[in-house]
PyMOL commands that place a pseudoatom at each C-alpha (Angstrom):
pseudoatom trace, name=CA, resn=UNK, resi=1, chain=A, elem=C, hetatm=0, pos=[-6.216, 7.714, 14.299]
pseudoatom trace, name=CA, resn=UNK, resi=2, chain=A, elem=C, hetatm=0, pos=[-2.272, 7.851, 14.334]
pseudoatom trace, name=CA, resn=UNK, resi=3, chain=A, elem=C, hetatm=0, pos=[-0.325, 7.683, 11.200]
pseudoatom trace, name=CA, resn=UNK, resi=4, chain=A, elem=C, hetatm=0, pos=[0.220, 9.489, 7.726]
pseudoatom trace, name=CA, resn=UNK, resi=5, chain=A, elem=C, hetatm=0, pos=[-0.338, 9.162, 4.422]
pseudoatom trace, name=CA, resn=UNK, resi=6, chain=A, elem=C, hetatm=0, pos=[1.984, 7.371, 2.067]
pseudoatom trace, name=CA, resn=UNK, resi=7, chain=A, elem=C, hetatm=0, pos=[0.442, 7.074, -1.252]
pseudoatom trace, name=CA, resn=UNK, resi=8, chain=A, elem=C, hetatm=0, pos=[-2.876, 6.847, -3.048]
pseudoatom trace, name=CA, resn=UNK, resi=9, chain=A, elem=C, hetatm=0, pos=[-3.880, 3.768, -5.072]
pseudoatom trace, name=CA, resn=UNK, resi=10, chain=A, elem=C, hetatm=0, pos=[-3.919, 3.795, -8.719]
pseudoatom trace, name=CA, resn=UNK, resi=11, chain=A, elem=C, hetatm=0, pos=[-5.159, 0.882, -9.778]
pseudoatom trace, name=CA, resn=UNK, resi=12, chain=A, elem=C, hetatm=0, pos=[-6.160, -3.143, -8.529]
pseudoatom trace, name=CA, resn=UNK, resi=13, chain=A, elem=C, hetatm=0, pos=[-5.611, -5.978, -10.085]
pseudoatom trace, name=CA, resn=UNK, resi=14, chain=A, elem=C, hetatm=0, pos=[-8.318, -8.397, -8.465]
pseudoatom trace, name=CA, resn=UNK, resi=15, chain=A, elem=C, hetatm=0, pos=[-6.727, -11.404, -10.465]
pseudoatom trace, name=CA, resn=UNK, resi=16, chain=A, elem=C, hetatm=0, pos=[-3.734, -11.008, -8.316]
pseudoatom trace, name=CA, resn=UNK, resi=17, chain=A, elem=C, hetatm=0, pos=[-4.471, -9.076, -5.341]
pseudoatom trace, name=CA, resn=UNK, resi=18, chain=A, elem=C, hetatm=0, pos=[-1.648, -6.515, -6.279]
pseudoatom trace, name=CA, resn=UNK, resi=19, chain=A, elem=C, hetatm=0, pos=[-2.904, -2.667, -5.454]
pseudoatom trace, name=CA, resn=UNK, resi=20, chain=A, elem=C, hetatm=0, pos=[-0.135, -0.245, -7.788]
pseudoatom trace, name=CA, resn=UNK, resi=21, chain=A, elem=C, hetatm=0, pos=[0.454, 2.816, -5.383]
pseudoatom trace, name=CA, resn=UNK, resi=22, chain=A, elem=C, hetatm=0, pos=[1.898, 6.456, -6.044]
pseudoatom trace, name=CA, resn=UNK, resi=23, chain=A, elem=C, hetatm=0, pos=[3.959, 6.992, -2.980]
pseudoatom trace, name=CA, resn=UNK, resi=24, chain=A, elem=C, hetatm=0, pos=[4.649, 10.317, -1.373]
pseudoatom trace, name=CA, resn=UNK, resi=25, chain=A, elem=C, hetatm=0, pos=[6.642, 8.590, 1.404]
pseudoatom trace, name=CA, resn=UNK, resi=26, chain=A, elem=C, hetatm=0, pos=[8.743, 5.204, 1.727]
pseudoatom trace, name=CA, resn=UNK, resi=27, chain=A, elem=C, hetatm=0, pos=[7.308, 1.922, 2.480]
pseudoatom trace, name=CA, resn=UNK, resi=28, chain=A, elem=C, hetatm=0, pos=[9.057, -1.345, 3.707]
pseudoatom trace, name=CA, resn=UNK, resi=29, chain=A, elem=C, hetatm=0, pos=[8.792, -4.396, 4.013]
pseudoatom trace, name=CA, resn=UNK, resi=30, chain=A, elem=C, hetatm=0, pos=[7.222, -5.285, 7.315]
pseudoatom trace, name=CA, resn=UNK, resi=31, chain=A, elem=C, hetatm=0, pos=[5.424, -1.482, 7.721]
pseudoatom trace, name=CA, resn=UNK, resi=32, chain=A, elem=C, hetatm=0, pos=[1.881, -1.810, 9.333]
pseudoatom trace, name=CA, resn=UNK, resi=33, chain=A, elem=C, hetatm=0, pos=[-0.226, 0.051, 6.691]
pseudoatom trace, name=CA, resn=UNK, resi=34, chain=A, elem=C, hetatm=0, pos=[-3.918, 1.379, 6.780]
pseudoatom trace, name=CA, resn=UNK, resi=35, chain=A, elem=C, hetatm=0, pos=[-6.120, 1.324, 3.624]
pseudoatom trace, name=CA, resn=UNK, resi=36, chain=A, elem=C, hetatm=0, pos=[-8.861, 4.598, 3.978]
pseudoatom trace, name=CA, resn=UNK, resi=37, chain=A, elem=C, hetatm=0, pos=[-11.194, 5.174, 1.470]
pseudoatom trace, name=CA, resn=UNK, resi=38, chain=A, elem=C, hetatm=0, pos=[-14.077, 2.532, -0.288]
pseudoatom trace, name=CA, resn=UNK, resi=39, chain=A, elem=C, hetatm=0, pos=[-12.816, 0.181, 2.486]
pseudoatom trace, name=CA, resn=UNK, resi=40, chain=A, elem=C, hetatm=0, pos=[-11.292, 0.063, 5.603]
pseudoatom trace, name=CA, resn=UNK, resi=41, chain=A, elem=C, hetatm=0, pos=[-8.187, -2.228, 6.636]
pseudoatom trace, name=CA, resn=UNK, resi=42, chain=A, elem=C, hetatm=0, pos=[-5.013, -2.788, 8.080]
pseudoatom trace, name=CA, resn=UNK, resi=43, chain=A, elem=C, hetatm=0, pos=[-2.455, -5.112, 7.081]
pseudoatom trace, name=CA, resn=UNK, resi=44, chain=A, elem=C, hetatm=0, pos=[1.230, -5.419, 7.780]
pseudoatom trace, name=CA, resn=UNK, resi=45, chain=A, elem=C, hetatm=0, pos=[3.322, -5.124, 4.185]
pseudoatom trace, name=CA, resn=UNK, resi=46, chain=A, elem=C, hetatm=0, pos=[4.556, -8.432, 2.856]
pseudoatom trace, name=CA, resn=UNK, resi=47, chain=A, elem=C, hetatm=0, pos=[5.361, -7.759, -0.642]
pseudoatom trace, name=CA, resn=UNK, resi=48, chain=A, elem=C, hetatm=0, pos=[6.772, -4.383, -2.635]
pseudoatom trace, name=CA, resn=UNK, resi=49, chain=A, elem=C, hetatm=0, pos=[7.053, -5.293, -6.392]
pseudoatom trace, name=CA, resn=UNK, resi=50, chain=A, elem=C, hetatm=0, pos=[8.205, -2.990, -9.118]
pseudoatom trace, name=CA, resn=UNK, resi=51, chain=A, elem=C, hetatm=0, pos=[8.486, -3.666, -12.872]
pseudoatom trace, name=CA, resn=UNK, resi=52, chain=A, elem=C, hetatm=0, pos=[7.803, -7.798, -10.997]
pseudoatom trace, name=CA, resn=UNK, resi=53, chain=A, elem=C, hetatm=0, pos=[10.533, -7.633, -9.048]
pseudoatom trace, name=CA, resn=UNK, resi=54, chain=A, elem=C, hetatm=0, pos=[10.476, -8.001, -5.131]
pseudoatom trace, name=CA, resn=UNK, resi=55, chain=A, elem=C, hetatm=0, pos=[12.206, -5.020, -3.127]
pseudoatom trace, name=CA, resn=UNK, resi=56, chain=A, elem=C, hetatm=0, pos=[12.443, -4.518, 0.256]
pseudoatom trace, name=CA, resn=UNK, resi=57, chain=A, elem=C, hetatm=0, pos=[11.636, -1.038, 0.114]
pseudoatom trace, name=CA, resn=UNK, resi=58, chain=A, elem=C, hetatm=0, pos=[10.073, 1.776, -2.266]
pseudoatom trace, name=CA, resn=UNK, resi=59, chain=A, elem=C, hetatm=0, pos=[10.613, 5.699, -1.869]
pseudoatom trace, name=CA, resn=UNK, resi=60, chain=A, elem=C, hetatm=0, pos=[8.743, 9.020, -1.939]
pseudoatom trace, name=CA, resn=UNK, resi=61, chain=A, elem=C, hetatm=0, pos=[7.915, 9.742, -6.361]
pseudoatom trace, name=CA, resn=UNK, resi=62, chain=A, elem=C, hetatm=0, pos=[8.082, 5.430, -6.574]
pseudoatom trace, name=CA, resn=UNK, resi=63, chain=A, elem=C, hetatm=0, pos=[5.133, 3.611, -8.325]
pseudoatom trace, name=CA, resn=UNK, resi=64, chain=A, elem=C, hetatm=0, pos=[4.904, 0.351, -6.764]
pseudoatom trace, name=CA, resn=UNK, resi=65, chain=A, elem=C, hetatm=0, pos=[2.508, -2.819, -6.682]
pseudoatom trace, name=CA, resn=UNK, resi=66, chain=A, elem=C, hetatm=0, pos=[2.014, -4.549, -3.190]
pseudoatom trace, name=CA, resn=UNK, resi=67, chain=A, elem=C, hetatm=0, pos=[0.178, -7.456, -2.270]
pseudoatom trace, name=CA, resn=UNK, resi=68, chain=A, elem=C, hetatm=0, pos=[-2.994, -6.806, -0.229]
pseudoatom trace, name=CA, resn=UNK, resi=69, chain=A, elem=C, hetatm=0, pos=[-5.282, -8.778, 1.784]
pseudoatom trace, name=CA, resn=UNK, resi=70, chain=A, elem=C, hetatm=0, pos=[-8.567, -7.121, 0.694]
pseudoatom trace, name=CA, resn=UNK, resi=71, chain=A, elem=C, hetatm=0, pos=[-9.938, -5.203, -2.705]
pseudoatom trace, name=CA, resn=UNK, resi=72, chain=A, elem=C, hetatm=0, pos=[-8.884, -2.073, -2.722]
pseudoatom trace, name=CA, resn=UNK, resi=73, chain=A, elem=C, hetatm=0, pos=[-10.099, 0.509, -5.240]
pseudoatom trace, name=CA, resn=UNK, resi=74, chain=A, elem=C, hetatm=0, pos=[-8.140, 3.654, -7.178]
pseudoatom trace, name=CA, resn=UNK, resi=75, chain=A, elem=C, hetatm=0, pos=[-8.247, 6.941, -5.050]
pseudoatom trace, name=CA, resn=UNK, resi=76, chain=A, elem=C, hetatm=0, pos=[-8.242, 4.978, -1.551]
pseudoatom trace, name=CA, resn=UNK, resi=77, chain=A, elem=C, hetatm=0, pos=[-5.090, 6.360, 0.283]
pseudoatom trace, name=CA, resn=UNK, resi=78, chain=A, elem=C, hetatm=0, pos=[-2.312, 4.041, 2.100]
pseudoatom trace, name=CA, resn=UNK, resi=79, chain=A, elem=C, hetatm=0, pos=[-1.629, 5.315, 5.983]
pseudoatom trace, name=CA, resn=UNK, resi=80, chain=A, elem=C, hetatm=0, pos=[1.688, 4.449, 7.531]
pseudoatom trace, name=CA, resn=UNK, resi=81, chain=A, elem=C, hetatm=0, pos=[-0.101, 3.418, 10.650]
pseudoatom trace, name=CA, resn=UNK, resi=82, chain=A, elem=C, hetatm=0, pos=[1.193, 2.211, 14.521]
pseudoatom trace, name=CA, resn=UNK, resi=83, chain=A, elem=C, hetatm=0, pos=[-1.620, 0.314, 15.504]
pseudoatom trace, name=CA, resn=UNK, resi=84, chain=A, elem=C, hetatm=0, pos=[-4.224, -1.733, 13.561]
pseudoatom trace, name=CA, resn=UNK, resi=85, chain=A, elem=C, hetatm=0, pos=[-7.582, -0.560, 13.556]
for i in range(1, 85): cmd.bond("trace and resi %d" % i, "trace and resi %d" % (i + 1))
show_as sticks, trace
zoom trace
């Protein structure tokens, strides 16, 4: 599989669907992302929140909450991916 790793999950908060990730590289907006770990997923990025406010895009040593389309649990890791799988 093609891609890199771009931050681990922390935590999940089910209620909202927001996973809060340690990044080790950027994210945008619009970034196809892979979840590895308890689950496996892709999903394209549609929301970057930190401290509940909406960016665009989050850097390398951010902590950030982004909306995903499945449960995720702490410890998976977050692949900057090119292709779904």
């Amino acid at each position: 599989m093609n891609g890199y790793k771009i931050g681990t999950v922390a935590q999940y908060y089910s209620n909202l669907g927001i996973a809060i990730i340690d990044l080790s590289q950027s994210v945008h907006v619009g970034d196809l992302i892979r979840v590895s770990g308890s689950i496996e997923f892709s999903q394209t990025v549609q929301l970057i929140q930190v401290e509940h406010e909406q960016i665009t895009s989050a850097y390398a040593g951010d902590t950030v909450g982004v909306k995903m389309i499945k449960p995720v649990s702490p410890g998976d890791e977050i692949i900057k991916s090119d292709h779904e799988i």
